[in-house]
N, C-alpha and C positions, 0 to 999 in steps of 0.2 A: 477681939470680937466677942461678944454676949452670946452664950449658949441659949439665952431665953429670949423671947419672942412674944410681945402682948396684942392682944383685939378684944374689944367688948369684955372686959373682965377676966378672959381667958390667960394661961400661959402656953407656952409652946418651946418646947425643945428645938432646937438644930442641930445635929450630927454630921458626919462626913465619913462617907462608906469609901477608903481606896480602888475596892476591889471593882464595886460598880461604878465610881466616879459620880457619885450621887448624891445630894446633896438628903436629911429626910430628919421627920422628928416625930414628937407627938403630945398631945394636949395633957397637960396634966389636972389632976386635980378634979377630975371628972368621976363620981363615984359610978361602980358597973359597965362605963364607957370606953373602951379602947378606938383612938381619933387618930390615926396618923395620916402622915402628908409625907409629898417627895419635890423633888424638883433639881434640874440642873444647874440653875444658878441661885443664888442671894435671892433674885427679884422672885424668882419662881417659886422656891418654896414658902417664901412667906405670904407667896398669892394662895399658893394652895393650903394653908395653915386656915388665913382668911375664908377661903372659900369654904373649909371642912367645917367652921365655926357657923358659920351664915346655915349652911345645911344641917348643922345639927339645931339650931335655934329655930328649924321651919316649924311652924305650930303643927302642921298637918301632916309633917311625917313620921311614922312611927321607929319604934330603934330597928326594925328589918331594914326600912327602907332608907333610913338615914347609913348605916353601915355600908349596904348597898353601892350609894352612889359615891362616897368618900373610899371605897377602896380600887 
């Protein structure tokens, strides 16, 4: 399995935390931006990788409110 993860230009990490049984990663390559995601399964986290992508790309949000809803 591929530790990276691509959408729209983007990359994305995948990890695997034992302790929480959690699946979680985070976007790389984004300068000043810290973007992570989680999820329980394969499908999940890379919905939510997707989704943190989409909301950071909103024209209208600013980086509060984009951090905001992505964490």
């Amino acid at each position: 399995m591929s530790n990276e993860i691509y959408y729209k230009g983007f990359t994305g990490t995948i990890e695997y935390c034992n302790a929480d049984n959690l699946l979680y990663g985070r976007v790389v390559g984004v300068p000043h931006t810290y973007i992570s995601y989680h999820g329980h399964s394969i499908e999940e986290v890379i919905s939510a990788f997707k989704e943190s992508i989409d909301i950071y790309l909103l024209p209208e949000a600013d980086e509060d409110t984009t951090l905001q809803q992505i964490a």
